[in-house]
C-alpha positions as CSV (number, residue, x, y, z in Angstrom):
1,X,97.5,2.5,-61.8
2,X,97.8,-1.4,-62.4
3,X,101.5,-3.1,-62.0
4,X,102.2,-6.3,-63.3
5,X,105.0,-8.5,-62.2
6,X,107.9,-9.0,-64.2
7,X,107.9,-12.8,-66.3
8,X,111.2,-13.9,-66.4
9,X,110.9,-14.9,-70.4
10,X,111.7,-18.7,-71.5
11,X,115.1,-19.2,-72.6
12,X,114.8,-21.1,-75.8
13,X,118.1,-22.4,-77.4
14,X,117.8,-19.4,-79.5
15,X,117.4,-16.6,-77.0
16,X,120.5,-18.5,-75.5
17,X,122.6,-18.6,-78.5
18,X,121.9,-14.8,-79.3
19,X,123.0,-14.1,-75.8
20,X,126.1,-15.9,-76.4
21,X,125.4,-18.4,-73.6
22,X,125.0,-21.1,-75.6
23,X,125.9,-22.9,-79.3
24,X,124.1,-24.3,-82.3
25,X,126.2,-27.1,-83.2
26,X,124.5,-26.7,-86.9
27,X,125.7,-23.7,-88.1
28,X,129.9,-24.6,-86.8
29,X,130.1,-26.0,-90.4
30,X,134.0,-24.8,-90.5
31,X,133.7,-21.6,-92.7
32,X,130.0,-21.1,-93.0
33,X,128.5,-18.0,-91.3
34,X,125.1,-18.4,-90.1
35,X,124.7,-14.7,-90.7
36,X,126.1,-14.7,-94.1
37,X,126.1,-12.1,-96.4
38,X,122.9,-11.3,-97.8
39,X,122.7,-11.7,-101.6
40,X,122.3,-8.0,-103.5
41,X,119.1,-6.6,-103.2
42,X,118.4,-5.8,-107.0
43,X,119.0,-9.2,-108.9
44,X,119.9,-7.1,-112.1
45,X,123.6,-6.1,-110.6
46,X,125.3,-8.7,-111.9
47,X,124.1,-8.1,-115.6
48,X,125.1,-4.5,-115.2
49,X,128.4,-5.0,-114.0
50,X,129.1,-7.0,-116.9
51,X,127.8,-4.7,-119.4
52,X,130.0,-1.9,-117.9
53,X,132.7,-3.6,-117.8
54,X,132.2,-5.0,-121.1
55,X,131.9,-1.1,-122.6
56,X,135.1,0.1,-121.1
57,X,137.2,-2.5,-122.2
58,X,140.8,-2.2,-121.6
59,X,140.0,1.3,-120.7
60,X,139.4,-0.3,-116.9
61,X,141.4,-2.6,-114.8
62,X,139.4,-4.6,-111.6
63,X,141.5,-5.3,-108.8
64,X,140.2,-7.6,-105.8
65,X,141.8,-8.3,-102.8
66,X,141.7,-12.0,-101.6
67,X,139.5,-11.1,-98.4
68,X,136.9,-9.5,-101.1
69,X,133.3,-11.3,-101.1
70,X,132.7,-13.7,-104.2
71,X,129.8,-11.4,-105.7
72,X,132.8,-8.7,-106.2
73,X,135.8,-10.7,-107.1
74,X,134.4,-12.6,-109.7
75,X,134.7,-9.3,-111.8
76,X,138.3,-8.2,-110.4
77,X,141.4,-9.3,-114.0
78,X,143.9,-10.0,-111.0
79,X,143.2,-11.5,-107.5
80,X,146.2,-10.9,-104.9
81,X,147.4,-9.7,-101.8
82,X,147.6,-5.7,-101.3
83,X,151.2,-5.6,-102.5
84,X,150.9,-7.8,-105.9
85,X,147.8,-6.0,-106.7
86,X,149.8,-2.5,-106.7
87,X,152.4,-3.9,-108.7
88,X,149.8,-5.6,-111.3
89,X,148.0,-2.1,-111.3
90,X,151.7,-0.4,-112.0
91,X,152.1,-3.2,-114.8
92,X,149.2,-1.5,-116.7
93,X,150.0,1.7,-118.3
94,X,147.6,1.6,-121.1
95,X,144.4,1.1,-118.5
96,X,142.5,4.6,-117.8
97,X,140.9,3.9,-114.6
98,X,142.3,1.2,-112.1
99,X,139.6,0.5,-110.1
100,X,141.1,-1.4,-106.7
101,X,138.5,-3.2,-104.8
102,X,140.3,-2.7,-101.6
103,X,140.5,-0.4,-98.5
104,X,142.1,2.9,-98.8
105,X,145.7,2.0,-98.4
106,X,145.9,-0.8,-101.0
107,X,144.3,1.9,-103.5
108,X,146.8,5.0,-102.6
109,X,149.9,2.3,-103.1
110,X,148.2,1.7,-106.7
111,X,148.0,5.2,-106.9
112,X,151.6,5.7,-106.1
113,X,153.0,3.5,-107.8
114,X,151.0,4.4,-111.6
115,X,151.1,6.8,-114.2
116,X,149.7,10.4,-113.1
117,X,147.1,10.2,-116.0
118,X,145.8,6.9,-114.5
119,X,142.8,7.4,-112.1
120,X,142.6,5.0,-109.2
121,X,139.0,4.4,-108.2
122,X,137.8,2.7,-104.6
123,X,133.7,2.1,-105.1
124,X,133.5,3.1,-101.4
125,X,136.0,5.9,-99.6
126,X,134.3,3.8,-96.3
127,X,136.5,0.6,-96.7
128,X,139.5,1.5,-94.5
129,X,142.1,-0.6,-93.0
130,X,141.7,-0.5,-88.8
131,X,145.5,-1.3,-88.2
132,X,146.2,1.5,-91.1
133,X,144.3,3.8,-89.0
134,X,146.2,2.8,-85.4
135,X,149.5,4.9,-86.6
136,X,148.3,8.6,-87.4
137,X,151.4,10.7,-88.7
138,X,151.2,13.3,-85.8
139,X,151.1,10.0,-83.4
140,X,153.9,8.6,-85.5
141,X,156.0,12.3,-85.4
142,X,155.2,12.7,-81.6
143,X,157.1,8.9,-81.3
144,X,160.0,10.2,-83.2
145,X,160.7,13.0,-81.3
146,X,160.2,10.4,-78.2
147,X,163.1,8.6,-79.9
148,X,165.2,12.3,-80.4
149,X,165.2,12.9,-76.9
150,X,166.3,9.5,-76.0
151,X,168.9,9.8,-78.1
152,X,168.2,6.7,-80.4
153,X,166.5,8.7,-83.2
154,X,170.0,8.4,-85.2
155,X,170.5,4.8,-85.3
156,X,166.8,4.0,-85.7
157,X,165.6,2.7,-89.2
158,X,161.6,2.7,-89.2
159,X,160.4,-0.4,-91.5
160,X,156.5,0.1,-92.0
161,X,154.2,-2.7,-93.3
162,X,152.4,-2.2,-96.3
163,X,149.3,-2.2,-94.4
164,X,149.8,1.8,-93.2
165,X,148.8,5.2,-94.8
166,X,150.8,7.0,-97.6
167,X,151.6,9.4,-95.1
168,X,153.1,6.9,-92.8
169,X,155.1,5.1,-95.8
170,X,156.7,8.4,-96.7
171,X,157.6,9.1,-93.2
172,X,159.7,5.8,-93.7
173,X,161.0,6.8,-96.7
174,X,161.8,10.2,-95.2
175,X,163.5,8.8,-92.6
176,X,165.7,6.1,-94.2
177,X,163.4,3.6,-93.9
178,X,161.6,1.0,-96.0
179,X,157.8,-0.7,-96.6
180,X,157.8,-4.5,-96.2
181,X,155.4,-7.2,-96.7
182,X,153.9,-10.4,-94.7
183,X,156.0,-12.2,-97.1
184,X,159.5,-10.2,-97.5
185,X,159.7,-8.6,-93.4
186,X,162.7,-10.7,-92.6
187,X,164.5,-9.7,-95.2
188,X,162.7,-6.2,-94.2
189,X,164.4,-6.0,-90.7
190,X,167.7,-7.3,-91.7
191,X,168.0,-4.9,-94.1
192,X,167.5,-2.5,-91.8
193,X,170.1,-3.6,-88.8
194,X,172.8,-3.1,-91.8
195,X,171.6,0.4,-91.6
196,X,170.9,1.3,-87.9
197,X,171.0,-0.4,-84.3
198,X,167.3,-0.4,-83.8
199,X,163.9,-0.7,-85.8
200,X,161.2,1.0,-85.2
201,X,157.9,-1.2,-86.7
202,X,155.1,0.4,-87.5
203,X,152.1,-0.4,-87.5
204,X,151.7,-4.1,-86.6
205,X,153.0,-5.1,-83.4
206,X,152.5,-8.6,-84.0
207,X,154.0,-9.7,-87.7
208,X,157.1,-7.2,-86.3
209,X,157.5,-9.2,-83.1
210,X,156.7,-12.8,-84.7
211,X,159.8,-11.8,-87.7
212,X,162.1,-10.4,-85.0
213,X,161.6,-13.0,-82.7
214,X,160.8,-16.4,-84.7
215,X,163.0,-15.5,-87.9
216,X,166.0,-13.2,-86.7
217,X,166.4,-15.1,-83.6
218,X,166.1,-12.1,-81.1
219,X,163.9,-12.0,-77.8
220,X,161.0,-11.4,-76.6
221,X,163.1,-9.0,-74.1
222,X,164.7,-7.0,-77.3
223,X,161.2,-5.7,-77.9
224,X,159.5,-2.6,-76.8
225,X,156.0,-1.8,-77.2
226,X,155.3,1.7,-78.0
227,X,151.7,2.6,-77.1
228,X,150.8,6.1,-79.0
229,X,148.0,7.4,-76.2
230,X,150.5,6.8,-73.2
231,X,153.4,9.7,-72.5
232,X,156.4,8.7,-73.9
233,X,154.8,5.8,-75.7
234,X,154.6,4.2,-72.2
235,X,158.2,3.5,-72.0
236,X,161.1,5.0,-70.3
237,X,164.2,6.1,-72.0
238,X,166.2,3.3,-70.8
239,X,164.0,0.6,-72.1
240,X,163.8,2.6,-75.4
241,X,167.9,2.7,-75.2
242,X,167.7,-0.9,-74.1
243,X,165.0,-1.8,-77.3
244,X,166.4,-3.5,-80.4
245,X,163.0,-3.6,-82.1
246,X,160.6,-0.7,-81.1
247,X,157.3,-2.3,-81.8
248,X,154.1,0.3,-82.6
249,X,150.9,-0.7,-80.9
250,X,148.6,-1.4,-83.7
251,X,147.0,-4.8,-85.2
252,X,144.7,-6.4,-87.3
253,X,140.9,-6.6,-85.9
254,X,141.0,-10.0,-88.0
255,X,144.1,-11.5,-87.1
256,X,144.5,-10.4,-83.4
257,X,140.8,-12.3,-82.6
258,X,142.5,-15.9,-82.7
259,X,144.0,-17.3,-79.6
260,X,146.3,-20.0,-78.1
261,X,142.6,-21.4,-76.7
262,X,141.3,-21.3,-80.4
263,X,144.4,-23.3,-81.5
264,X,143.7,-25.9,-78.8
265,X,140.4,-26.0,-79.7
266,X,140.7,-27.2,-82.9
267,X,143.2,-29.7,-82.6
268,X,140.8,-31.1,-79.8
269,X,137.6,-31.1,-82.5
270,X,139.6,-32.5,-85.3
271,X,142.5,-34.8,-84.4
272,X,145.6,-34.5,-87.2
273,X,144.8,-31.1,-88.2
274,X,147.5,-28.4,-89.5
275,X,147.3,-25.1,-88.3
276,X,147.9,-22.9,-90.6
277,X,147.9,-18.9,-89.8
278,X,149.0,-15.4,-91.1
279,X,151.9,-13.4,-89.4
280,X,149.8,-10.7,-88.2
281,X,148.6,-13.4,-85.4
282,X,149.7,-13.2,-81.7
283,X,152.8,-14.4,-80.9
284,X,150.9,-17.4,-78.5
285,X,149.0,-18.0,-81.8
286,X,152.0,-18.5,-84.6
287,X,154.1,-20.8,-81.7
288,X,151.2,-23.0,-81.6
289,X,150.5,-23.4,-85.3
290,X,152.4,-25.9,-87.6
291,X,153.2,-23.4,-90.1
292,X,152.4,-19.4,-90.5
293,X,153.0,-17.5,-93.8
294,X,151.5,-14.2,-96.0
295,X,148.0,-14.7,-97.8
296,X,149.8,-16.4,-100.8
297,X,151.5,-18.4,-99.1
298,X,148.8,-19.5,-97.3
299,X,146.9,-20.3,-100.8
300,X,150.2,-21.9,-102.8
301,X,150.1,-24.7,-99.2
302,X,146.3,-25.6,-99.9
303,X,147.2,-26.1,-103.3
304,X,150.2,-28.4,-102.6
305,X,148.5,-30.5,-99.9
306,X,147.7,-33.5,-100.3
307,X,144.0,-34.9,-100.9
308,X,142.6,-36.0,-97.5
309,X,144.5,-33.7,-95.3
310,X,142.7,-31.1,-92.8
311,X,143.7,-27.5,-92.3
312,X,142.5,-25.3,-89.7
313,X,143.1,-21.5,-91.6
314,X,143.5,-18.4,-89.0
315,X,142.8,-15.3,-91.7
316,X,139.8,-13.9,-93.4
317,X,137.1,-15.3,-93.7
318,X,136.2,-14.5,-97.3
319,X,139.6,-16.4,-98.0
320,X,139.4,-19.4,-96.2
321,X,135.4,-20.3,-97.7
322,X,137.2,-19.5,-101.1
323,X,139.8,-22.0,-100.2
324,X,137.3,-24.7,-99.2
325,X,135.6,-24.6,-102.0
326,X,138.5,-24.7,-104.4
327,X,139.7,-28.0,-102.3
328,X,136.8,-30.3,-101.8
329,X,139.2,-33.5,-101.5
330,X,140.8,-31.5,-98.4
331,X,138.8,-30.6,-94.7
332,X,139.6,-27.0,-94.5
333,X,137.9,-24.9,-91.6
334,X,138.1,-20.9,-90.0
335,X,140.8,-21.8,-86.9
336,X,137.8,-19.8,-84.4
337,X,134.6,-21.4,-84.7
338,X,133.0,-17.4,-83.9
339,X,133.7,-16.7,-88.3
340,X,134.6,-13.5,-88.9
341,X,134.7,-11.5,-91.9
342,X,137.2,-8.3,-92.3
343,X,134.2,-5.7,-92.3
344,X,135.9,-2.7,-93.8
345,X,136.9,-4.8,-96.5
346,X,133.5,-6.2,-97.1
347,X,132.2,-2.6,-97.8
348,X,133.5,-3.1,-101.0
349,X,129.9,-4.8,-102.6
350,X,128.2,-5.1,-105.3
351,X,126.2,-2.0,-105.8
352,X,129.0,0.3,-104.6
353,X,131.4,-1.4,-107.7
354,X,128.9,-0.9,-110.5
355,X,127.9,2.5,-109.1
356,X,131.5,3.0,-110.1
357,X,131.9,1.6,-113.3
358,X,128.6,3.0,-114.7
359,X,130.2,6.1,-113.9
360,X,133.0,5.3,-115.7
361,X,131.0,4.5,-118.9
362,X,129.3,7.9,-118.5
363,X,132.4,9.9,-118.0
364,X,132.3,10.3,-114.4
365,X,135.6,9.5,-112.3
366,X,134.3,8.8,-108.7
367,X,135.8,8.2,-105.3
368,X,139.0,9.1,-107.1
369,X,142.1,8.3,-105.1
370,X,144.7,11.2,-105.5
371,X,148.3,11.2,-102.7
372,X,149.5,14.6,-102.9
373,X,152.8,14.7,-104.5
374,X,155.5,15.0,-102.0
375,X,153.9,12.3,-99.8
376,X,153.6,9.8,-103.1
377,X,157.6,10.9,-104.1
378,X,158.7,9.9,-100.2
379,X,156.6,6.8,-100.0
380,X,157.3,6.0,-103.0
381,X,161.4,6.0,-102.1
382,X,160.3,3.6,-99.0
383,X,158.5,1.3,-101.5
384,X,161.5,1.7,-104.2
385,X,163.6,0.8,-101.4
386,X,161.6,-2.6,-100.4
387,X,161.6,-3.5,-103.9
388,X,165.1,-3.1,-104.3
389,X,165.6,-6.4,-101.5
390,X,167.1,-9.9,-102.7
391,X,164.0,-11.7,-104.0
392,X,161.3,-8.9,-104.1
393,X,160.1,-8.1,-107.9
394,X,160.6,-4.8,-109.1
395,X,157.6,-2.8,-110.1
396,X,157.3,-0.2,-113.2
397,X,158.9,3.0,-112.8
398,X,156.1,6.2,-113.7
């Protein structure tokens, strides 16, 4: 038997780079991925999405979140956030199929919130939401009790985001609560202190402490975190009693990444930048930025900025390259120079949207998204109840 000594291999600026010990200044380009997305394997797609499309007519109505990829959006009638695109879906009762090109939650709130005879489609039942899928109802049910035998149940008003499953929204609604937005959880949370002592705030830890903290004006010290795998949620029943805001321990894969370091990075790199970054940041993250705000408002500021101006953009990734392109006048670049794209929501391509439509042209509902009844009537009294807030638009009733 032979042996040969081990050769310690060269380490190239490649081999480096791939073992993340070291950095190719060429592909930091702001919001450019130097693994981007591949294009669709069978050039033909984009003909045949058109030519479904074009045969269903009004029949269909293609929704496309804002973190979508271009190849899918560029077929989606309305572009939006999760909550405006349920309320645009509700806003068509003479479209058949709503097809929501989404994750799961975004499509069960369309669902919800439409006719019965309308069929909500998602091309793939794989795009989930990982801070939807931190708060599972038993989880959610255990906590409550948690609160029972602390003896706070009774003057706690649980305010979910929108991001969360129909089952959590009609827990909410069950239990006197309400749905909020990025956009509308101040008004969310105040809402709720007219109605009980304490909030519990499912399933974002961070937009609920950034609201309570940075827009009500409490403390850092009025919040609890409540971790589901730890007994009692990891807090005793004095701190729960002691708790205005009883935070849930969930976030956004996307969002959480950025960092107080990534904030001071970019002001280094590019002197007179603004910092612009989504509520469902860290709390370190939103203190250092010059202005935080929902996915729209994060698109309505580019717009309004002046020509010449430089913005550092802490979301999606899909989003911000959308948002340089739209503003070539203005320097706009991903706040982490590590791009990152939400990858559940990118499981929404090509192929999986005109699988669905051709479907559709042949008679075929697929991937059909369908809330059981009693949990669409509760979430939909949580939703009915955010809706009915100062400033929030009213959607369709069924």
């Amino acid at each position: 038997m032979t042996t040969e000594s081990f050769v310690e291999p060269t380490l190239t600026p490649l081999a480096l780079l791939l073992l993340g010990r070291g950095a190719d200044p060429d592909s930091e380009r702001g919001v450019e991925c130097a693994g981007d997305l591949p294009a669709p394997s069978d050039p033909g797609l984009v003909e045949r999405a058109r030519a479904a499309k074009a045969a269903l007519g009004d029949r269909v109505f293609v929704l496309g979140h804002h973190y979508q990829r271009d190849e899918v959006i560029q077929f989606a009638d309305v572009t939006g956030d999760s909550f405006k695109l349920a309320r645009e879906a509700a806003a068509r009762p003479e479209a058949e199929y709503v097809v929501f090109c989404g994750v799961h939650f975004m499509a069960e709130s369309a669902d919800i919130l439409t006719a019965p005879e309308q069929a909500v489609v998602l091309p793939d039942l794989a795009a989930g939401c990982s801070m939807a899928d931190m708060a599972a109802i038993g989880q959610v049910e255990d906590a409550w009790d948690v609160l029972v035998d602390a003896g706070i149940a009774d003057v706690t008003v649980p305010i979910t985001y929108m991001n969360s499953t129909a089952a959590i929204k009609a827990f909410t609604g069950r239990h006197g609560g309400a749905v909020c937005t990025s956009s509308n959880a101040q008004r969310a949370l105040e809402w709720a202190f007219e109605q009980g002592e304490k909030v519990l705030f499912l399933p974002d830890q961070h937009l609920g402490r950034n609201t309570a903290v940075l827009q009500l004006g409490l403390t850092l010290d009025d919040c609890a975190l409540y971790d589901p795998f730890k007994p009692g949620g990891g807090l005793t029943a004095d701190e729960l009693r002691a708790a205005k805001v009883i935070l849930w321990k969930g976030h956004c894969s996307v969002h959480g990444r950025f960092t107080a370091e990534t904030v001071a990075e970019v002001r280094e790199r590019v002197p007179g930048i603004n910092v612009l970054v989504h509520p469902e940041c860290r709390h370190e993250v939103v203190l250092g930025a010059d202005l935080v705000g929902s996915t729209e408002f994060i698109i309505k500021t580019l717009d309004a900025a002046p020509a010449g101006s430089a913005w550092a953009i802490g979301t999606e990734l899909n989003l911000v390259k959308r948002l340089a392109l739209a503003h070539p006048d203005k320097q706009v670049v991903f706040l982490d120079k590590t791009v990152c794209f939400c990858s559940t929501m990118n499981r929404i391509d090509l192929p999986h949207l005109v699988w669905a439509l051709e479907n559709l042209v042949a008679g075929t509902v697929v991937n059909r998204i369908e809330v059981e009844p009693d949990v669409a009537h509760w979430a939909r009294v949580a939703l009915d109840r955010m809706l009915a807030l100062p400033g929030v638009a009213a959607a369709p009733k069924d």
